[in-house]
C-alpha positions as CSV (number, residue, x, y, z in Angstrom):
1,X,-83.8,67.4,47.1
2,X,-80.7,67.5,49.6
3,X,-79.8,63.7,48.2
4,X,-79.5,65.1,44.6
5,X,-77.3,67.7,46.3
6,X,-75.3,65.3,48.0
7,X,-74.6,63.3,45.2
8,X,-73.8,66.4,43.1
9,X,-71.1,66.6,46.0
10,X,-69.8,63.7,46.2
11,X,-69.4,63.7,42.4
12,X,-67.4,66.9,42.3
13,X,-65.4,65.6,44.8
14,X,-64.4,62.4,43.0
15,X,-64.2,64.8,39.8
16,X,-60.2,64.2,39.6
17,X,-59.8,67.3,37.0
18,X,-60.0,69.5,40.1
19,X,-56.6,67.7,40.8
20,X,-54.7,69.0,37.9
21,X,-53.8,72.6,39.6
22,X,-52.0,70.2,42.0
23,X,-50.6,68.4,39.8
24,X,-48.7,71.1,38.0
25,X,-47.7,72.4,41.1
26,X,-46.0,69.1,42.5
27,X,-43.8,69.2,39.2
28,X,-42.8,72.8,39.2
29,X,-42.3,72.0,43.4
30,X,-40.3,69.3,42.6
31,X,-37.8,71.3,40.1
32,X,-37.2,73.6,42.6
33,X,-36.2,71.0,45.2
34,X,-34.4,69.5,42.5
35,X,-32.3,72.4,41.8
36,X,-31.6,72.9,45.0
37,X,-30.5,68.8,45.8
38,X,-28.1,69.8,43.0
39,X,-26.5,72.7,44.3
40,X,-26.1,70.9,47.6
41,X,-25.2,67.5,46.2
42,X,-21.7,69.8,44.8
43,X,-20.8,71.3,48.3
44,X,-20.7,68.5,49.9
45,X,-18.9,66.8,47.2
46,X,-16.1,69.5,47.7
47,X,-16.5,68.9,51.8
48,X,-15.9,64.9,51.1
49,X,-13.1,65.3,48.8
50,X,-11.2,68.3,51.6
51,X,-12.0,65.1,54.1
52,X,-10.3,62.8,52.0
53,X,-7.5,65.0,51.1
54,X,-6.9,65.7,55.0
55,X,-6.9,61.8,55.7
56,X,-10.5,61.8,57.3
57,X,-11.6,58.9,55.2
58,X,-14.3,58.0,57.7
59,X,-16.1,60.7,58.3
60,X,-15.8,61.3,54.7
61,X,-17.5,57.7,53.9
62,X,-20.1,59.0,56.6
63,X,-20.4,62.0,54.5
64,X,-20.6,60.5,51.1
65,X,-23.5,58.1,52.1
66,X,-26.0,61.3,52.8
67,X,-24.7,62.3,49.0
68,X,-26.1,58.5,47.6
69,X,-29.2,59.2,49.6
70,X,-29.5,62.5,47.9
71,X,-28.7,61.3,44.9
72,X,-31.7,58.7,45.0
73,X,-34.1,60.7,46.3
74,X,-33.5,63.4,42.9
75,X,-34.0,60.0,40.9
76,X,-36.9,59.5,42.6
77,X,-38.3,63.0,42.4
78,X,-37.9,62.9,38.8
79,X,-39.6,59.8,38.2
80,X,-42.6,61.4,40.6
81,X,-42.7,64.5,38.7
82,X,-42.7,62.4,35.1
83,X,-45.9,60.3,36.8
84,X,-47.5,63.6,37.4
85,X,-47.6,64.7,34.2
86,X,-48.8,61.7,32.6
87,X,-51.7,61.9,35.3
88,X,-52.1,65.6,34.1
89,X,-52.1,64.7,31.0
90,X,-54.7,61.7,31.0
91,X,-57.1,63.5,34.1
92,X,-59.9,63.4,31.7
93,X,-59.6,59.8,30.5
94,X,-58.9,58.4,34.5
95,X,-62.7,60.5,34.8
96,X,-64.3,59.0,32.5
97,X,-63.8,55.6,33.8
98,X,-65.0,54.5,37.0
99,X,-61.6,51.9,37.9
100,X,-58.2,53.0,37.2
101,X,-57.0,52.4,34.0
102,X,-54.6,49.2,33.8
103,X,-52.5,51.5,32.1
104,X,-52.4,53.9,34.7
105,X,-51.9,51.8,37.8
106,X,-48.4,51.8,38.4
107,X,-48.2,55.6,38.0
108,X,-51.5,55.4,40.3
109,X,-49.7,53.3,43.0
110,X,-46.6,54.7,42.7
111,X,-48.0,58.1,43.7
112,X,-49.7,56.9,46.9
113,X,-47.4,55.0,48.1
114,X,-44.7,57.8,47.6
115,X,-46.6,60.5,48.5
116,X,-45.4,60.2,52.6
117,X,-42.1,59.6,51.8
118,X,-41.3,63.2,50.3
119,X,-41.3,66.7,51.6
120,X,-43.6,67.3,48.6
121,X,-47.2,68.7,49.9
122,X,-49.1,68.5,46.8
123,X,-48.3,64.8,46.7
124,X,-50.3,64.0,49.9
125,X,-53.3,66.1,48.5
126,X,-53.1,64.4,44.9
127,X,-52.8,61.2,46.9
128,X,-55.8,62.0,49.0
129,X,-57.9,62.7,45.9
130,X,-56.6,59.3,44.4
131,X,-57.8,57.4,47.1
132,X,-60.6,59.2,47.2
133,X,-61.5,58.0,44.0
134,X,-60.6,54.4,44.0
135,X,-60.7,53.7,47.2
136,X,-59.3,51.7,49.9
137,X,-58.7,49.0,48.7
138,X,-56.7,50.1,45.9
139,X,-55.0,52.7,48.3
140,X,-54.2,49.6,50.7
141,X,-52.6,47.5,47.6
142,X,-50.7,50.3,46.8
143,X,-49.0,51.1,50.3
144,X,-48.2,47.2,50.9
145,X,-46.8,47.4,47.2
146,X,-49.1,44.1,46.3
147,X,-47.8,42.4,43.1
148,X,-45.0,45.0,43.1
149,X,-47.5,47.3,41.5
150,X,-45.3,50.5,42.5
151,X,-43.0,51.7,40.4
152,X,-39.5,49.4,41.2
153,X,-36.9,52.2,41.1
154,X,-38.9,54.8,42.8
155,X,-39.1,52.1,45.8
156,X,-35.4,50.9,45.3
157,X,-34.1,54.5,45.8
158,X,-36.7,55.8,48.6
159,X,-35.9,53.2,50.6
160,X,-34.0,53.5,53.8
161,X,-31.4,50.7,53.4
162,X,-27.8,52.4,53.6
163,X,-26.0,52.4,50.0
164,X,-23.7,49.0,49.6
165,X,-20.3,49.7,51.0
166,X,-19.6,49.2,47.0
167,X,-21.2,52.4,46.1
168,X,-19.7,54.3,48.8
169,X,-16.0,52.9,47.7
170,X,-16.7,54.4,43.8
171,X,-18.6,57.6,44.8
172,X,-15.3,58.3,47.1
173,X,-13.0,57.2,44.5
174,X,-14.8,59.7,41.9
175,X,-15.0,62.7,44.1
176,X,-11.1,62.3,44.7
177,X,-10.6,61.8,41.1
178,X,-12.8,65.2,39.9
179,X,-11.0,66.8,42.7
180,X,-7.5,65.8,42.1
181,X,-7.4,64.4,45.5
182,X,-4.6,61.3,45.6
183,X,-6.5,58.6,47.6
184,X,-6.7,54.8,48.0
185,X,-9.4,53.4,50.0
186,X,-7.6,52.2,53.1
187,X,-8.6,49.0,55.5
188,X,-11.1,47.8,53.2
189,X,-11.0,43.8,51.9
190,X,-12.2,45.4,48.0
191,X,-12.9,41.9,47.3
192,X,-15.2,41.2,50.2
193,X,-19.0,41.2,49.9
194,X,-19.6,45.2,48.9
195,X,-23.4,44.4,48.6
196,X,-23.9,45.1,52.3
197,X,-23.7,48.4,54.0
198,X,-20.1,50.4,55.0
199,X,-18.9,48.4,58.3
200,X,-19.4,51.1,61.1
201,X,-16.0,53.4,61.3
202,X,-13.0,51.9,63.7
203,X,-11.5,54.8,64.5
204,X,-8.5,54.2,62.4
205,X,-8.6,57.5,60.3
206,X,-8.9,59.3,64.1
207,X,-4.8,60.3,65.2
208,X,-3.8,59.8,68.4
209,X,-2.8,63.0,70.3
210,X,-5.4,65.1,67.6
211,X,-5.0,68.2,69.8
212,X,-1.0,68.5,70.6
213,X,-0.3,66.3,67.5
214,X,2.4,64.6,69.7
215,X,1.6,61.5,68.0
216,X,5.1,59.9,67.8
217,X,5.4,59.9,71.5
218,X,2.7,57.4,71.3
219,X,4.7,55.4,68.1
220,X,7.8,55.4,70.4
221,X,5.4,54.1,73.2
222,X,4.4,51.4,70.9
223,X,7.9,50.4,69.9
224,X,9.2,50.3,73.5
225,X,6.3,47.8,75.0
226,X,5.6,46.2,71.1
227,X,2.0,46.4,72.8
228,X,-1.0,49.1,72.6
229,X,-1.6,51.4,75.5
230,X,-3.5,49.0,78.5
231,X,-7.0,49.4,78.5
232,X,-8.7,51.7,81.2
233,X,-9.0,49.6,84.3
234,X,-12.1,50.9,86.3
235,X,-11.8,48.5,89.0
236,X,-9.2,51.4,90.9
């Protein structure tokens, strides 16, 4: 009767092998976006080190931290993509058994709790049918990364934490190095706390007088009053 038929339903929709076409695709999506991460990863590596060269150091530590970020979301990507093939892989075994496999959880978790924070669309089906099959509960656990069941690199490098100031130091001092770009980092304490984030820019790498480039009038300015030009008084 129409409850056979329902249940027929609802077991071809649990019936994860349905999920594998989606699972191939989300790996051959994410080589293409890969690729393409790479090709763009190189420009702007040539862009940071042309900043460096021209004494635009800030901008150029602005620059480099959008190159970190890219750089752990390929790390990222490649992890996804190896998790989607072991789920491709072991489709049939996850069907047969009615929990997830303990073996299979972090890849599981990892998955869903990704899923959102890609521009990969065959994730957020792949994590619908997850869910679908082991429901909210497990879904839940795995967005609140409960007993840090999801995968620890994929959530160190998806996060949305700047890089440490450290990493943008050595990514700058590598890019000048393969570029043959003389630079010292400037106005940085190197043996302050790098753990934290790049302090926001000062200004310093900004000239004065950037359009007539009459900068030494200012210098001579300087030496005369052995002060720095008076602030702006908006009281007049």
């Amino acid at each position: 009767g129409p409850h056979g038929t329902m249940l027929k339903t609802l077991g071809l929709e649990q019936d994860l092998t349905r999920m594998r076409p989606h699972l191939t695709m989300a790996t051959q999506r994410i080589t293409i976006a890969t690729n393409k991460k790479r090709a763009l990863i190189q420009q702007a590596k040539r862009e940071v080190a042309r900043q460096l060269a021209d004494g635009r150091e800030e901008m150029a530590r602005i620059r480099v931290e959008h190159i970190i970020r890219e750089d752990f979301t390929l790390e990222a990507l490649e992890l996804l993509s190896l998790m989607c093939a072991l789920l491709s892989e072991r489709i049939r075994y996850m069907d047969s058994e009615k929990l997830c496999p303990p073996d299979l959880r972090e890849a599981v978790s990892t998955v869903i709790w990704a899923a959102q924070r890609t521009e990969v669309p065959e994730l957020q089906e792949i994590r619908k049918r997850l869910i679908r099959k082991y429901g909210r509960h497990f879904a839940e656990a795995a967005m609140a990364n409960q007993d840090n069941v999801v995968n620890d690199r994929v959530v160190h490098k998806l996060s949305v934490t700047p890089p440490s100031a450290f990493l943008v130091v050595n990514y700058l001092k590598e890019i000048a190095k393969e570029h043959n770009v003389a630079w010292e980092p400037t106005e940085l304490d190197l043996d302050a706390e790098l753990s934290g984030p790049m302090s926001a820019p000062t200004g310093f790498s900004v000239p004065m007088a950037p359009g007539s480039q009459l900068s030494s009038v200012y210098q001579r300015e300087a030496g005369v009053e052995e002060a720095p030009p008076p602030a702006y008084d908006d009281t007049r």
